[in-house]
C-alpha positions in Angstrom: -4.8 1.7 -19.8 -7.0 4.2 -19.0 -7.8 5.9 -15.9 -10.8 6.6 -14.1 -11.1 9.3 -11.2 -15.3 10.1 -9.3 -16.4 12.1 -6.2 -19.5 12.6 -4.1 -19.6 14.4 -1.2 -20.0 17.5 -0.5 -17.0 19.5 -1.4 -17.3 21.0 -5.4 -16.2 17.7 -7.6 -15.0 19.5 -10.4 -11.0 20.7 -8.6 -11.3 17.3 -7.4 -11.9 15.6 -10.4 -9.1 17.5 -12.2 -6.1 17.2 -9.5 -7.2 13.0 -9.4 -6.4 12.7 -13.7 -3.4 14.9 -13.8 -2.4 11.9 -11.0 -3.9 9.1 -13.6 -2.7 11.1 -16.6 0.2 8.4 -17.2 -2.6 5.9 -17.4 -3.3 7.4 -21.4 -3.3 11.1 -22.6 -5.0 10.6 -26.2 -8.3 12.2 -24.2 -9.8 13.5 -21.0 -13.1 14.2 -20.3 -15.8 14.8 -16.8 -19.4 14.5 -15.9 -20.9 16.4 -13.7 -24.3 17.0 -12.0 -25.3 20.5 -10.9 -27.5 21.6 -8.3 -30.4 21.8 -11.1 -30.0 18.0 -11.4 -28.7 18.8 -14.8 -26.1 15.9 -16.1 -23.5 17.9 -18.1 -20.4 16.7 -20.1 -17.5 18.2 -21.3 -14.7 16.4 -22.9 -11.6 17.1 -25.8 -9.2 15.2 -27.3 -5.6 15.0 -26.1 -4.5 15.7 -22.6 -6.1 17.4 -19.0 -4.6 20.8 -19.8 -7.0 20.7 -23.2 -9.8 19.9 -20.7 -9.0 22.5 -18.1 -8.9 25.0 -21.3 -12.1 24.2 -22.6 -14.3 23.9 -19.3 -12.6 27.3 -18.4 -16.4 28.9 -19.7 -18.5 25.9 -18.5 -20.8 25.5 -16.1 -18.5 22.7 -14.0 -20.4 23.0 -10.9 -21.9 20.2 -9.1 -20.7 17.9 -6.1 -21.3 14.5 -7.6 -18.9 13.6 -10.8 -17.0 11.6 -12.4 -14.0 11.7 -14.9 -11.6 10.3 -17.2 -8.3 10.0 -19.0 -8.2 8.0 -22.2 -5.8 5.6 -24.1 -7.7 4.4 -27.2 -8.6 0.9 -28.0 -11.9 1.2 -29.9 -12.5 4.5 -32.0 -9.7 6.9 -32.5 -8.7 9.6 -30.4 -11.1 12.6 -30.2 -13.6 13.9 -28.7 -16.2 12.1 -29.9 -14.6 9.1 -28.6 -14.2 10.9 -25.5 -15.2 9.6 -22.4 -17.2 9.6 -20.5 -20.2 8.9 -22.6 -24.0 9.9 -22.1 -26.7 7.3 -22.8 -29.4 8.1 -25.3 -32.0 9.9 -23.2 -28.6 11.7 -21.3 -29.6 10.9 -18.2 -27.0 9.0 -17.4 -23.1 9.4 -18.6 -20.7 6.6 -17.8 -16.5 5.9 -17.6 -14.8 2.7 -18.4 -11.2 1.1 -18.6 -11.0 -2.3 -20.5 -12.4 -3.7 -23.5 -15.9 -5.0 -24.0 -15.0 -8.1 -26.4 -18.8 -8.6 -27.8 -19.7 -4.9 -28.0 -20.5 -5.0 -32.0 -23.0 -8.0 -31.3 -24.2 -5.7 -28.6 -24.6 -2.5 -30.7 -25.8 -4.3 -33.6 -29.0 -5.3 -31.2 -29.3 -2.0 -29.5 -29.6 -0.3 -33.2 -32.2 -3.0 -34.3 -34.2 -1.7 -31.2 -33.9 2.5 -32.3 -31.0 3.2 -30.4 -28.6 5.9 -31.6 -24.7 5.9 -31.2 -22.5 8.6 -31.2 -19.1 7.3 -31.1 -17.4 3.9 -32.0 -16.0 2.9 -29.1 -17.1 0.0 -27.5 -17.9 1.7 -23.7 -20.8 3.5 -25.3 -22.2 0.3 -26.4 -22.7 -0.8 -22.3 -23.9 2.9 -21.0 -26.9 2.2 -24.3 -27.4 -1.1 -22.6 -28.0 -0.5 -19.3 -30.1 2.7 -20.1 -32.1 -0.1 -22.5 -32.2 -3.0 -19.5 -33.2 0.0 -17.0 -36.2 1.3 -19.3 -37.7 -2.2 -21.0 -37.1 -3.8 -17.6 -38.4 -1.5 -15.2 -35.2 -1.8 -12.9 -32.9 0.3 -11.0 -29.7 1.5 -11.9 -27.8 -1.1 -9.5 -30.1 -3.6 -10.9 -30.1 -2.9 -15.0 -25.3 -2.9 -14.3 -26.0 -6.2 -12.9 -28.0 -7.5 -15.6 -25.7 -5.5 -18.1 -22.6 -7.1 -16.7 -23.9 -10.7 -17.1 -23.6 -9.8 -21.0 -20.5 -8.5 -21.9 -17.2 -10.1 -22.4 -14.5 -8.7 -21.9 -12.5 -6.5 -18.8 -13.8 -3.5 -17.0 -14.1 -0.8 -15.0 -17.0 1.0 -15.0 -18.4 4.5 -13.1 -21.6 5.3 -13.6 -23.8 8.3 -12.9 -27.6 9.1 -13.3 -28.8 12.7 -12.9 -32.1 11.7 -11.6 -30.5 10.3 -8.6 -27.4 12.9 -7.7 -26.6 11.3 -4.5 -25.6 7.5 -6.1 -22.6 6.3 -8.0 -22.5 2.8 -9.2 -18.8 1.5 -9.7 -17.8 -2.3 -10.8 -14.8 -3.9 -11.8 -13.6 -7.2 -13.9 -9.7 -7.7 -14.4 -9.2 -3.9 -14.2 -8.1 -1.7 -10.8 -10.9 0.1 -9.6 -10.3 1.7 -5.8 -12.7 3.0 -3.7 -11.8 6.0 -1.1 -13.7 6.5 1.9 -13.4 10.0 3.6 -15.5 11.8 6.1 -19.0 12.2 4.3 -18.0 11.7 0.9 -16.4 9.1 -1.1 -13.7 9.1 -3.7 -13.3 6.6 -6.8 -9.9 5.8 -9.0 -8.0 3.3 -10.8 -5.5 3.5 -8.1 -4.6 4.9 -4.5 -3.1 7.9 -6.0 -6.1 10.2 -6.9 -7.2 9.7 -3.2 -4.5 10.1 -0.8 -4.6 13.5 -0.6 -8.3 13.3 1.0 -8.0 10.3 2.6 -5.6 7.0 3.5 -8.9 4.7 3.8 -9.4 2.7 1.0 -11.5 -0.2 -0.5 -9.9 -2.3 -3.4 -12.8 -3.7 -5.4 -12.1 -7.4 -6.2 -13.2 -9.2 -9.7 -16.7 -9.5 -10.1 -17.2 -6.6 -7.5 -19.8 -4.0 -7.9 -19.8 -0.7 -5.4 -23.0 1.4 -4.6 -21.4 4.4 -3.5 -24.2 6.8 -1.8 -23.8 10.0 -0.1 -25.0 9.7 3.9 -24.9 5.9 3.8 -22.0 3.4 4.6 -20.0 1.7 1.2 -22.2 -1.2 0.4 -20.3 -3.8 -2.2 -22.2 -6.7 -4.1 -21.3 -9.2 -6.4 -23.3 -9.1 -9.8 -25.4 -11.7 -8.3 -26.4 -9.1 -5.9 -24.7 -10.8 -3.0 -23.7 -8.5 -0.2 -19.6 -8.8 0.3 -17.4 -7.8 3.4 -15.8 -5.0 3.5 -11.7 -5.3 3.6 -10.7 -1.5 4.3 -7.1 -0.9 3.9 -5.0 1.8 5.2 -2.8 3.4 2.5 0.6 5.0 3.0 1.8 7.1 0.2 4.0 9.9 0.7 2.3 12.7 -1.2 6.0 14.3 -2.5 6.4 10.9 -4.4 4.1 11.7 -6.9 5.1 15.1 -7.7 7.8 16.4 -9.5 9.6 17.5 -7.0 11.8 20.4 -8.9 12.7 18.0 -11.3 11.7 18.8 -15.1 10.3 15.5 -15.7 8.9 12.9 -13.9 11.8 10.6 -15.0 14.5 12.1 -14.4 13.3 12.9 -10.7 12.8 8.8 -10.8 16.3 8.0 -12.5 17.7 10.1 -9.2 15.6 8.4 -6.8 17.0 5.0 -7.1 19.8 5.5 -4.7 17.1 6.3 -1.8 14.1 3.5 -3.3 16.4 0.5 -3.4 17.7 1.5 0.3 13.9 1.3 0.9 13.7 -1.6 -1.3 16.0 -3.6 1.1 15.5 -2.1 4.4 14.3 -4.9 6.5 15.4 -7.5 3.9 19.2 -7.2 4.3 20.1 -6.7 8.1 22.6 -3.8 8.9 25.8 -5.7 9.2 25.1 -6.9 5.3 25.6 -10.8 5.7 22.5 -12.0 5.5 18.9 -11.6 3.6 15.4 -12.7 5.1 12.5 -12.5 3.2 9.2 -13.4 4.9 7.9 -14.9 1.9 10.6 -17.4 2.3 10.2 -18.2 5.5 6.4 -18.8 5.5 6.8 -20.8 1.9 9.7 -22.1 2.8 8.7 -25.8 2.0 7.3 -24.5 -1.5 10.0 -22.7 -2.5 13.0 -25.4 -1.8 11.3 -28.3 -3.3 10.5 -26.2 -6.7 12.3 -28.1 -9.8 11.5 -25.6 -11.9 11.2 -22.1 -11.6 9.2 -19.8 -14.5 9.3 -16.1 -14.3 6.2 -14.6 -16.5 6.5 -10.9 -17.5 5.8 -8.1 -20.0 8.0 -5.5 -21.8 10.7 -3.7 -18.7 9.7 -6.6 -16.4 10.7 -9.7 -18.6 14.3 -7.6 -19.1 14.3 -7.9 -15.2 13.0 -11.4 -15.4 15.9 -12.6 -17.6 18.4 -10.9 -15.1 16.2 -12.8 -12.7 17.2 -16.3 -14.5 20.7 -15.5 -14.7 21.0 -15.4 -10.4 18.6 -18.2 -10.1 20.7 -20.8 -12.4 23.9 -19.6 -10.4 22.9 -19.6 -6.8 20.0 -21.8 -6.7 21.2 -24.6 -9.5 17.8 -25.2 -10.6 16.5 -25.1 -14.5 14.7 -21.0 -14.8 12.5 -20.3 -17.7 11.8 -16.3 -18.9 8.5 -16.4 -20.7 6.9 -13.2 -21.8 3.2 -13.8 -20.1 1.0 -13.1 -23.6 2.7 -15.9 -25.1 2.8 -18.4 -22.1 -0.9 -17.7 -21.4 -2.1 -18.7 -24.8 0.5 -21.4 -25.7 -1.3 -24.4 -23.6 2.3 -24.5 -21.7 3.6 -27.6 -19.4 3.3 -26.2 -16.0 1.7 -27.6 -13.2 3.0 -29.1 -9.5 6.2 -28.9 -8.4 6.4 -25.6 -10.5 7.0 -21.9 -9.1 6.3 -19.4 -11.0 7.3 -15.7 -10.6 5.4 -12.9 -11.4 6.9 -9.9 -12.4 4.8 -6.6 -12.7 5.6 -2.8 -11.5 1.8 -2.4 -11.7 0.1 -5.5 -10.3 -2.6 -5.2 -13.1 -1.2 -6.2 -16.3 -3.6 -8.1 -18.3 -1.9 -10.7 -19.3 0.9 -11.6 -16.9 -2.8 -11.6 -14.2 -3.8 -14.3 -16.8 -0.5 -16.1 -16.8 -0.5 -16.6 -13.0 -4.9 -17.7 -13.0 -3.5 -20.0 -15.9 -0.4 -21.4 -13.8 -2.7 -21.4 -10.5 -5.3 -23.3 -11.8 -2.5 -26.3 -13.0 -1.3 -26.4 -9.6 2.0 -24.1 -9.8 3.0 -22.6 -7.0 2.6 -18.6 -7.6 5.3 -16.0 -6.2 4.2 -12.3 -7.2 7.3 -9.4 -7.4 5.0 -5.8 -7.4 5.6 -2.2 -6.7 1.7 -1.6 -6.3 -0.1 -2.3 -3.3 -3.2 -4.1 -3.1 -3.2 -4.2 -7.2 -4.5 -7.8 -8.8 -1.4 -10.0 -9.2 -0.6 -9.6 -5.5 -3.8 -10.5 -4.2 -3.9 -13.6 -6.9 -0.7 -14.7 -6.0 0.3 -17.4 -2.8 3.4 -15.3 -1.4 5.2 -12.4 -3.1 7.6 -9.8 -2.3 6.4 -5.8 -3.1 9.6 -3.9 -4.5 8.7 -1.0 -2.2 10.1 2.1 -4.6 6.9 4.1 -4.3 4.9 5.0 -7.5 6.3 4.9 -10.4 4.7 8.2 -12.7 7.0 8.7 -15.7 5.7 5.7 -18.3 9.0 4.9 -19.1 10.0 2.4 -16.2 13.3 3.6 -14.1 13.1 2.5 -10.5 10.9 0.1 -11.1 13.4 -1.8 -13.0 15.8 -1.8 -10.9 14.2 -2.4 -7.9 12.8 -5.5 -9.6 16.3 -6.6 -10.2 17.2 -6.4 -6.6 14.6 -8.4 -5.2 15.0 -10.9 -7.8 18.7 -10.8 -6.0 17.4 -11.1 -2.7 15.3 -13.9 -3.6 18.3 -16.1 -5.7 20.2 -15.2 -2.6 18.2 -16.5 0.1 17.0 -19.6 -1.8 20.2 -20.5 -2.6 21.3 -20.4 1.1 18.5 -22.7 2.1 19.1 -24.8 -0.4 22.9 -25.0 0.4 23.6 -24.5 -3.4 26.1 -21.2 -3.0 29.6 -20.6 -1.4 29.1 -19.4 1.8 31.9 -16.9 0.9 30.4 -15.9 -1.9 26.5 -15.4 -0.4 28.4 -13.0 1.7 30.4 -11.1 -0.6 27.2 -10.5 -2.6 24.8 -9.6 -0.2 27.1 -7.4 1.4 28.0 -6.3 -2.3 24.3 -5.6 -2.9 23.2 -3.4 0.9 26.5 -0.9 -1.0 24.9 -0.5 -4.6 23.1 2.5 -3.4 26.1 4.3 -2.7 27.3 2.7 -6.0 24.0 4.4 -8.0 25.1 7.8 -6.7 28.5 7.5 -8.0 27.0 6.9 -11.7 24.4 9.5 -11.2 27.5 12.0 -11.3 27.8 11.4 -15.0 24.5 13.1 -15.9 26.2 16.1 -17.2 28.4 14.0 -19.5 25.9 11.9 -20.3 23.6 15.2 -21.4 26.2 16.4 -23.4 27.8 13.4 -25.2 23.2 13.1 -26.3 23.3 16.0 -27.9 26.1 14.4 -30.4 23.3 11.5 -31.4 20.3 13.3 -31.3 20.8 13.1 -35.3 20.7 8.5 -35.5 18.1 6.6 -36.9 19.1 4.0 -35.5 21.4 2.4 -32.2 22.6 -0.9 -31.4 23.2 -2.0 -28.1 25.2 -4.7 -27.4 26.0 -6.7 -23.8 27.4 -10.2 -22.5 26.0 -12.3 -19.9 24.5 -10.0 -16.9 24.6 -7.0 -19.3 22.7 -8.6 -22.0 19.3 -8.3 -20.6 20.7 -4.5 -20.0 21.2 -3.6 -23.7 17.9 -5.0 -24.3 17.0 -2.5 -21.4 18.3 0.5 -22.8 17.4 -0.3 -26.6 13.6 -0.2 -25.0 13.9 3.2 -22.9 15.6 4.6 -26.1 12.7 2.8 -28.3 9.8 4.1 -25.9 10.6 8.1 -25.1 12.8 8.9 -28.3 11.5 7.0 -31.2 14.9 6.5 -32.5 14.8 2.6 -33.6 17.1 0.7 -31.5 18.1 -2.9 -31.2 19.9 -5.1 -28.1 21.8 -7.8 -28.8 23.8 -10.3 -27.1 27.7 -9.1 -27.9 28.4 -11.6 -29.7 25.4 -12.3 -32.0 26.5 -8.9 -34.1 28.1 -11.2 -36.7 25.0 -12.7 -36.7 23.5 -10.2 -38.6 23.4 -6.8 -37.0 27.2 -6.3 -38.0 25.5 -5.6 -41.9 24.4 -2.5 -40.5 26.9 -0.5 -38.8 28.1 2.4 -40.1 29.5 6.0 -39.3 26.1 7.0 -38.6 25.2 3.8 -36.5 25.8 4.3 -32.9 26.5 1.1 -30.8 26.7 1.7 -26.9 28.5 -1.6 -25.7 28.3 -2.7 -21.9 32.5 -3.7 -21.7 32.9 -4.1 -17.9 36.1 -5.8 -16.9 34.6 -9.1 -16.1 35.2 -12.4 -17.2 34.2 -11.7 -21.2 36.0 -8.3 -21.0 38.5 -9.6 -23.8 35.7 -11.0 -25.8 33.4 -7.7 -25.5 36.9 -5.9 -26.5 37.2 -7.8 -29.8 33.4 -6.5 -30.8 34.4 -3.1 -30.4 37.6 -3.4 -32.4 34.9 -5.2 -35.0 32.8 -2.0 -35.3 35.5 0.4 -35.3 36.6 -1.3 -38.1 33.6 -0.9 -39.9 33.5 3.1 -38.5 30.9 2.6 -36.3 30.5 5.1 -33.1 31.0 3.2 -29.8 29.7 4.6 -26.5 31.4 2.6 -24.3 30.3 1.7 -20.4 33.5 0.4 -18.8 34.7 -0.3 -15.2 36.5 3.4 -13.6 40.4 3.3 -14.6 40.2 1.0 -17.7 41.8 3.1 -20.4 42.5 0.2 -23.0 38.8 1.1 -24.3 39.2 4.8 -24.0 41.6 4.6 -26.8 39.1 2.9 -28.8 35.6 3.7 -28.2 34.0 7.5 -29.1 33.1 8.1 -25.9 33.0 6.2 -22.5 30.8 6.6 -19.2 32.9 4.5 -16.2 31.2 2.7 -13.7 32.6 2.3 -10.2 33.3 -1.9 -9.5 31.2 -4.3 -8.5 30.5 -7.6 -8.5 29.5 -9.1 -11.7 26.2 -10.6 -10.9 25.3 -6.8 -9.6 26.5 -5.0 -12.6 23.1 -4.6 -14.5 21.7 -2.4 -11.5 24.8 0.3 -11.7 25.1 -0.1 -15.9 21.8 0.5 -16.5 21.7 3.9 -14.9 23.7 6.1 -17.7 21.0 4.0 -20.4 18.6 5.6 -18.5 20.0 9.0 -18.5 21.2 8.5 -22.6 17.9 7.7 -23.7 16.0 10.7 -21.1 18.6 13.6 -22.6 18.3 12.7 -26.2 14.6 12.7 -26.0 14.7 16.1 -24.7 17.3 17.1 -27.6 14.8 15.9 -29.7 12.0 17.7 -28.5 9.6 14.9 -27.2 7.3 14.6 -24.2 9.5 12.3 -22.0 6.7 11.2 -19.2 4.2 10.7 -21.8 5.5 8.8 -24.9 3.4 8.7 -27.9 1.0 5.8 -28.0 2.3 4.2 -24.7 0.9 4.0 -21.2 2.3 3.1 -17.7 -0.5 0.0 -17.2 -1.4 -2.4 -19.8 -4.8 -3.6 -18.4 -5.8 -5.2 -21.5 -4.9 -7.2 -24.4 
């Protein structure tokens, strides 16, 4: 949720330190703060509420100099955004300031101790509570910073990741990590810290990614030294990252979304390449060939996701069922993980997450793992937590993902949910030949595809500016599309604040039917496909009740355009492929009526990109 960003070396930290949470600002934006230590050993901290440029503002007087710091962009858990709550925090005597991500379960037991024992607080957040602590253990114990985390850490319950810094000894930072990213960057004399690659890559593509349990003694003129809390050296995995630096910037674009909305065409071409050979006839994934034996015998399959994921996942279902013919269960992971669910052997379960950190879809798979289910991860992160806690996996490859809202992500998800149904059900001799071909080679063309919707954006920004003025919208979708209103109601939901609802088409006399209107909008998915003539009959239904219909509908159909307000066309494809062209224009509806209204697109209030804890 929150991200963390630390440098020691011997460049000035501060620029540093800045560029890395502009990077991380998606992380959370209700504060930003940085530690520093100057050349006079003196520990200072500045910090404000609400986003980097407020911090940039406020040190603009400040004595930010120093070559060892650390710094920080909050979402708030514990305390309420300001910046007293601010991270990072300074321990009592202020010699030492720390940063955290996660939430420390047991810190009011903790805090209730520390203040039995004289010991003053300053905020209410919980990550104060472990920077008094280990200031407390360091003092009454006689230990050494390294020493007083470890015995610290042993303590608290809960999920971290912690920097911390001690101005008496300027050439250390201590960093450890429990069920929350935390990567290390190694350059040439100096060292870089951050909740993921993308702080980093700008100074260097070697990188160490801490695992659970992991503590790192980062010190200036030595090598990276990495224990366990037990104080057990561990080996060192380096990885090489490969980030292309123009992916996370905005690239002309005036958001970080829209730029991501556009790049789909170009990601899911990278998403495949490799996958789906040239010709189009045929998709190999290695994590079916080298699982091959655990993947055909599975007699169940159980897709575990959050929020834009679990949308995917249910798409995910839908191919699986068809193609593979085996049962496919779409559960969202904080309610499987706590629900004591029947899973064990003979079990796959796929993992859906864009970040590879989310909390609890990490805990569904340890949960699932631990039964005996075999684990298949589907990230866009690389070297996050579910892929490393998964057996096999497939990485959606559509580079990082900065605008909080998910786009590419989504859609990229989709498609290797595709590619998987495809080539399982080709092993397992459950689809038409004829038809595995004509949906592969259907699926190498929805780039092309994409690029044709993306030429409504101008339609679509003007036909926004006619709703800008709803409360409330209703989207409504059959089969395939389903899972794509539920889509769109979210991105509509997330950057707009306009209340929105999906629904299965035909569930509107269900209920939702009560409240349409003149000034209820209803965007209906009405594809021709096989429940065309059904989807039709629910427009006529809300027309009747003067409700405004944006219709999506399949280029040349003009039995709708009589009837619906306004239409968006979408070039043909195969059914089973439609929810990667239909959700585009959602995408572009909900981006231009949030900038009608006004709102901060990339960063929504109250939401971040990563949920890394409960």
């Amino acid at each position: 949720m929150c991200g963390i960003v630390g440098y020691i070396g011997k460049q000035e930290a501060y620029p540093i330190l800045i560029k890395g949470l502009r990077r991380l600002e998606y992380r959370g934006y209700d504060s930003a703060g940085v530690a520093l230590v100057n050349a006079e050993n003196q520990l200072n901290v500045f910090k404000t509420k609400g986003k980097v440029d407020n911090l940039t503002e406020y040190c603009s007087d400040k004595d930010v100099s120093g070559c060892i710091g650390i710094a920080h962009t909050r979402w708030a858990t514990h305390g309420e955004p300001s910046a007293r709550n601010a991270h990072p925090h300074y321990s009592q005597s202020h010699n030492l300031a720390i940063i955290h991500n996660g939430i420390i379960e047991n810190y009011a037991d903790i805090k209730q101790k520390l203040q039995d024992k004289g010991v003053e607080f300053k905020s209410d957040t919980d990550t104060e509570v472990l920077v008094q602590l280990v200031e407390y253990i360091m003092v009454k114990k006689n230990l050494s910073l390294l020493e007083a985390v470890q015995v610290a850490l042993f303590q608290v319950i809960g999920a971290y990741a912690i920097a911390i810094i001690d101005k008496r000894d300027p050439s250390q930072i201590i960093a450890a990590r429990k069920q929350s990213p935390l990567v290390v960057g190694i350059g040439e004399g100096e060292f870089f810290l951050g909740s993921d690659a993308s702080p980093i890559i700008e100074y260097t593509d070697k990188v160490v990614y801490l695992e659970d349990g992991n503590i790192a003694v980062i010190r200036l003129g030595e090598e990276l030294k990495v224990v366990s809390i037990l104080g057990e050296e561990q080996e060192l995995a380096v990885k090489t990252v490969d980030i292309d630096l123009g992916q996370i910037e905005k690239g002309g674009y005036d958001h970080f979304m829209l730029k991501e909305i556009f790049e789909q065409p170009e990601c899911l071409t990278n998403c495949m390449r490799g996958r789906i050979n040239v010709e189009g006839d045929h998709v190999t994934l290695s994590a079916l060939i080298d699982y091959r034996r655990e993947m055909l015998k599975a007699k169940r399959v159980i897709i575990v996701a959050c929020g834009t994921s679990w949308h995917a996942g249910l798409i995910g279902k839908q191919l699986i069922e068809t193609f593979c013919r085996i049962p496919c269960e779409v559960e969202y992971a904080s309610e499987f993980r706590y629900r004591n669910p029947v899973v064990g052997k003979g079990d796959t379960v796929i993992a859906i997450s864009q970040s590879g950190e989310t909390a609890d879809t990490l805990a569904a798979v340890q949960l699932a793992k631990n039964r005996g289910a075999f684990i298949y991860g589907v990230c866009n992160a690389i070297g996050s937590s579910i892929p490393r806690a998964t057996d096999t996996g497939t990485y959606i490859h559509v580079g990082p993902e900065i605008g909080v809202a998910s786009t590419k992500a989504f859609t990229g998800q989709v498609t290797v949910l595709t590619m998987i149904a495809l080539a399982m059900g080709e092993a397992m001799g459950t689809i038409d030949r004829q038809e595995y071909l004509q949906v592969v080679k259907g699926l190498s063309e929805i780039p092309d595809k994409i690029r044709e919707v993306l030429k409504t954006n101008d339609k679509v920004a003007d036909l926004a500016r006619t709703f800008t003025y709803a409360h409330n919208f209703l989207y409504l979708g059959r089969g395939f599309s389903y899972p794509v209103a539920l889509e769109g109601a979210l991105k509509l939901k997330e950057i707009s604040y306009i209340h929105a609802e999906g629904y299965p088409a035909a569930e509107m006399k269900h209920g939702p039917i009560a409240l349409i209107d003149s000034d209820m909008p209803v965007v209906v998915i009405a594809t021709h496909n096989a429940m065309y003539e059904k989807v039709l009959s629910n427009i006529q239904e809300i027309k009747a009740r003067q409700g405004r219909v944006i219709a999506l509908v399949s280029k040349g159909d003009d039995t709708i355009a009589k009837i619906a307000d306004e239409v968006i066309e979408l070039p043909d494809v195969l059914e089973c492929l439609e929810p990667l062209v239909a959700t585009i224009p959602l995408q572009l509806l909900a981006y231009h009526v949030a900038v009608c209204k006004g709102k901060n697109v990339d960063q929504p209030r109250n939401l971040a990109k990563s949920v890394t804890v409960e």
